[in-house]
C-alpha positions, -999 to +999 in steps of 0.1 A: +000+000+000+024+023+010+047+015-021+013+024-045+011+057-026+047+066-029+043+056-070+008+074-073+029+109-059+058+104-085+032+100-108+013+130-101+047+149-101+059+140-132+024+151-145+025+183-132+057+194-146+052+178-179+019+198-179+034+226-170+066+224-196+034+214-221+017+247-217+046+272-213+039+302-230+071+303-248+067+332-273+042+358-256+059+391-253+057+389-210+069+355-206+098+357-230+107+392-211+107+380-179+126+351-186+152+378-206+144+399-173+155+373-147+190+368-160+198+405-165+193+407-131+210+378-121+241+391-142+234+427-125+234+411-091+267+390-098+288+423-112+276+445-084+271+422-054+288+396-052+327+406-051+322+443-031+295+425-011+293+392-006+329+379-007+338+407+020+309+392+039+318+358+040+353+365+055+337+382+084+310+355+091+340+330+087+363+355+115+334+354+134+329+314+136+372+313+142+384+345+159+356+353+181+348+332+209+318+317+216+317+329+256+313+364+242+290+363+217+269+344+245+278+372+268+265+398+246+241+380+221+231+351+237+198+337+254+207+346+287+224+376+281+211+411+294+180+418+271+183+457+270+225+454+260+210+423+232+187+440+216+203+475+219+237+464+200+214+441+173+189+470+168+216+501+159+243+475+141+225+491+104+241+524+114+274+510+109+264+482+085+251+499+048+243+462+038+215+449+015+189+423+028+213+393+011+246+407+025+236+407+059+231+369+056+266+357+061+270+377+091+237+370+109+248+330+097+281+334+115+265+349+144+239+324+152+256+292+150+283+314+175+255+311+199+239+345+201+201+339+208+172+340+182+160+372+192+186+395+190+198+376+159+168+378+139+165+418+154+203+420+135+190+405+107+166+429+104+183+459+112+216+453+091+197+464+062+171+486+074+187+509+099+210+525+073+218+564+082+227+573+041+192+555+032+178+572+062+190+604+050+183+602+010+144+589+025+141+621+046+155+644+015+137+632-019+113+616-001+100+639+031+113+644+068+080+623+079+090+598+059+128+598+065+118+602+107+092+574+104+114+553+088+143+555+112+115+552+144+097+522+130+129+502+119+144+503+152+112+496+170+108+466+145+145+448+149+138+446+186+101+441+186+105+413+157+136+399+173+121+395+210+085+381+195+111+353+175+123+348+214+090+344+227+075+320+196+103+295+204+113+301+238+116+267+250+142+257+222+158+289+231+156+279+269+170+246+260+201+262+238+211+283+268+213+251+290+235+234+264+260+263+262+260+262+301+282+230+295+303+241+268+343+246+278+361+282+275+373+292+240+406+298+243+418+334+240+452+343+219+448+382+213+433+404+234+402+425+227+415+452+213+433+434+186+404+414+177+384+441+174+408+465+154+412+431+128+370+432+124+366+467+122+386+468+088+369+439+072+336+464+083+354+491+070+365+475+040+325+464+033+311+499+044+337+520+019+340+499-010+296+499-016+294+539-003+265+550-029+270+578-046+247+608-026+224+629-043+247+660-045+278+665-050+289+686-017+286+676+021+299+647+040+283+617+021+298+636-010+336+638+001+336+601+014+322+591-018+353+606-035+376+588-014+358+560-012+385+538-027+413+558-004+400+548+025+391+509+017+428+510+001+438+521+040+414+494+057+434+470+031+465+478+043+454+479+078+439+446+076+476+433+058+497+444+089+472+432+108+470+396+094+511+393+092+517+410+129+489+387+148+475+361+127+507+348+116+503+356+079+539+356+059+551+393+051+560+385+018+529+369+009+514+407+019+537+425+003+531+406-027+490+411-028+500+449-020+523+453-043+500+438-070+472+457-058+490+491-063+499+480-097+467+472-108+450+504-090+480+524-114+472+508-147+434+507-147+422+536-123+394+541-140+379+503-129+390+500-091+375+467-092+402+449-108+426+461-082+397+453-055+396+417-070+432+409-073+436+419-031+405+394-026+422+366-048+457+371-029+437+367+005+424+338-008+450+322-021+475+326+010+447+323+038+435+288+017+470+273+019+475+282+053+478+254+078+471+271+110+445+301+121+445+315+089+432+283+067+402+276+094+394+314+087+391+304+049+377+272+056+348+283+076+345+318+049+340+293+023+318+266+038+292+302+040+299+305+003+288+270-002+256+274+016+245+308+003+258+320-029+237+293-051+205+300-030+210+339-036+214+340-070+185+312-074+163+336-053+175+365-078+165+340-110+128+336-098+126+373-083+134+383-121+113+362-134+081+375-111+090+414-108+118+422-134+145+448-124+138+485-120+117+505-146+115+466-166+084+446-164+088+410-149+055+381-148+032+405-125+026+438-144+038+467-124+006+492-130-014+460-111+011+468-081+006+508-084-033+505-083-036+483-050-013+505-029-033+541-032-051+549-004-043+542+036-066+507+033-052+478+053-051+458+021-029+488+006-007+483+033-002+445+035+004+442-002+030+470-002+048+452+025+041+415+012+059+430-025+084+445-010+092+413+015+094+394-020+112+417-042+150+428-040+161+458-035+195+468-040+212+494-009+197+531-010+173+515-048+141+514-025+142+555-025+139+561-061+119+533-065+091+550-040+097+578-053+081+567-086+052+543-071+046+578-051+040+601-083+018+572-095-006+575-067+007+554-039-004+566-003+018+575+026+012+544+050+019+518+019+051+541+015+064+533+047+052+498+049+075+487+017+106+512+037+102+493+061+096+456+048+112+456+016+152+463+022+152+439+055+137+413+033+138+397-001+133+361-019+169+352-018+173+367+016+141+337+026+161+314+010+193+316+031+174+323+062+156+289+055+186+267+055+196+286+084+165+282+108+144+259+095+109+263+077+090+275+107+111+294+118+117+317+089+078+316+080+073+330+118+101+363+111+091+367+077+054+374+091+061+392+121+082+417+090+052+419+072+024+422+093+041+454+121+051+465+086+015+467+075+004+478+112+035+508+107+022+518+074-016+520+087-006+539+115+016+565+097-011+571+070-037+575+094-016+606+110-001+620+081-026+612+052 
């Protein structure tokens, strides 16, 4: 019986997709687009993202799961750690983190398997991406102070609100967890504080500076980093060289070399800083992979998070494509259906602008223009701040990694707790400021 009911769901399997590969509607105008759609995003994602974003990204998650002990993320981030310090360092870690919903992944990844509690790792999940002073800024400047203010309010309120609910859904697996690391033995420490912390802050600095967006104008603060951008991530490079040969144990020759071959390249081609950015990443690689000590279990562990979330990213980015299409290009789902259901301060205008935007990617600082233009067409206020605020924490990809991270339920509870104070946000600002 149970062999007939095993063959009977192959069966109906197979007959679903070859229905569905019998009626594809290979040569209509949308179809063919979106399918042209998905992979110019895809190819968009993988030029912009993945070597400034990502591959920084995964060598902090893996310094994370080597260099930092496990005692003090559970000090700080863990399930029995003081709730108000938790939350307090999860919910402002966006200021200094100008991520996108999929870069934050690593980090959050390496994080949680360190042993810092669900809550205040799902509230950093949430608030890499959506606490972000420049977005923050640009919001409150093209968009209105109300907005830029609400914005700021609500996406704090959320990372601790979202991350302390995710505590209180599963607080008896969480209770268990803190019991386990009870029994688990000292890491032992070989560099003091200071030093570890110097080492992390120019990997952060090296992430931060080499994705600064270029600001609206051309004068101010967010302007003259801009120019240097390159400067200063050239200066946390070097940092992070002396850094790696004077504590880690790193060969000077071997930095000399990636320095030496990084200035060359940043002299031939100035115009593309990229090349110069790659060739430092490919020298790190190279000489931390072959490393037999600290150095290779800090490319080990960077590379076992490439394995894990690089394919489902850019899979996520493939289907995303395929439904929504990149900015101004039309994917599957018209974008004038999306513009008419988000007028008005309606709870259903709400919840759909949220529930889009929790599915769609946004690229750091995109959202702004973005609502900008679904603004001029006729969107209301509430809906506005209901996509802010759900659509850069959140994205297809970024469900995908968070899936094989926590588990189905898990990421179907944070993923609704996102959207629904998103919609409740929204409703509330458009009822005041309609």
């Amino acid at each position: 019986m149970n062999y007939w009911k095993q063959e009977w769901k192959s069966l109906l399997t197979i007959t679903v997709v070859f229905l569905i590969c019998y009626y594809l509607p290979v040569g209509t105008p949308r179809f063919d687009n979106a399918i042209l759609e998905a992979f110019h995003l895809v190819k968009w994602y993988a030029q912009e993202h993945v070597l400034l974003c990502l591959i920084p990204a995964f060598f902090i998650a893996g310094a994370i799961g080597v260099f930092v002990s496990q005692a003090s993320v559970m000090k700080y981030l863990g399930a029995k750690a003081n709730k108000v310090l938790a939350y307090g360092v999860a919910a402002v870690s966006g200021t200094i983190l100008a991520v996108c919903s999929c870069t934050i992944l690593p980090l959050f990844a390496g994080i949680y398997r360190m042993g810092a509690g669900l809550g205040p790792a799902c509230a950093f999940l949430y608030s890499g991406p959506a606490i972000n002073v420049l977005a923050i800024v640009l919001t409150a400047r093209i968009l209105g102070p109300e907005l830029g203010i609400a914005r700021a309010f609500g996406a704090v309120f959320l990372s601790v609100f979202i991350g302390y609910s995710m505590h209180l859904l599963f607080r008896k697996e969480e209770e268990a967890k803190a019991a386990a690391q009870m029994l688990m033995p000292e890491h032992e420490v070989k560099r003091a504080l200071w030093q570890d912390s110097l080492y992390f802050a120019s990997m952060v600095f090296i992430l931060v500076f080499a994705n600064w967006g270029r600001p609206q104008t051309d004068t101010g603060l967010w302007a003259n980093i801009y120019e240097q951008k390159w400067v200063l991530t050239s200066i946390s490079g070097f940092a992070l060289g002396i850094m790696l040969v004077g504590w880690f144990g790193l060969k000077a020759w071997k930095a000399v070399f990636t320095g030496v071959a990084v200035a060359t390249a940043a002299y031939v081609v100035p115009e593309t800083p990229l090349v110069a950015f790659t060739i430092g990443t490919l020298g790190l690689t190279i000489f931390t992979s072959t490393d037999e000590g600290e150095l290779g279990e800090w490319f080990s562990s960077s590379y076992s998070f490439a394995k894990q979330i690089l394919p489902l990213l850019l899979a996520g980015v493939l289907v995303a494509g395929v439904l929504l299409g990149r900015v101004g290009y039309e994917g599957l789902i018209p974008s004038e259906w999306i513009s008419a259901a988000v007028g008005g301060n309606s709870i259903m205008a709400n919840f759909l602008a949220s529930f889009v935007g929790a599915f769609m990617y946004f690229a750091t600082l995109t959202e702004v223009p973005i609502l900008q233009g679904l603004i001029g067409s006729g969107m209301g206020k509430g809906p506005a701040l209901a996509l802010l605020l759900a659509g850069p924490a959140l994205s297809l990809p970024n469900m995908l990694v968070i899936r094989s991270v926590l588990g189905t339920k898990k990421t179907v509870a944070f993923v609704s707790l996102v959207i629904v104070f998103s919609t409740l946000f929204g409703v509330l600002f458009g009822t005041f400021f309609s």
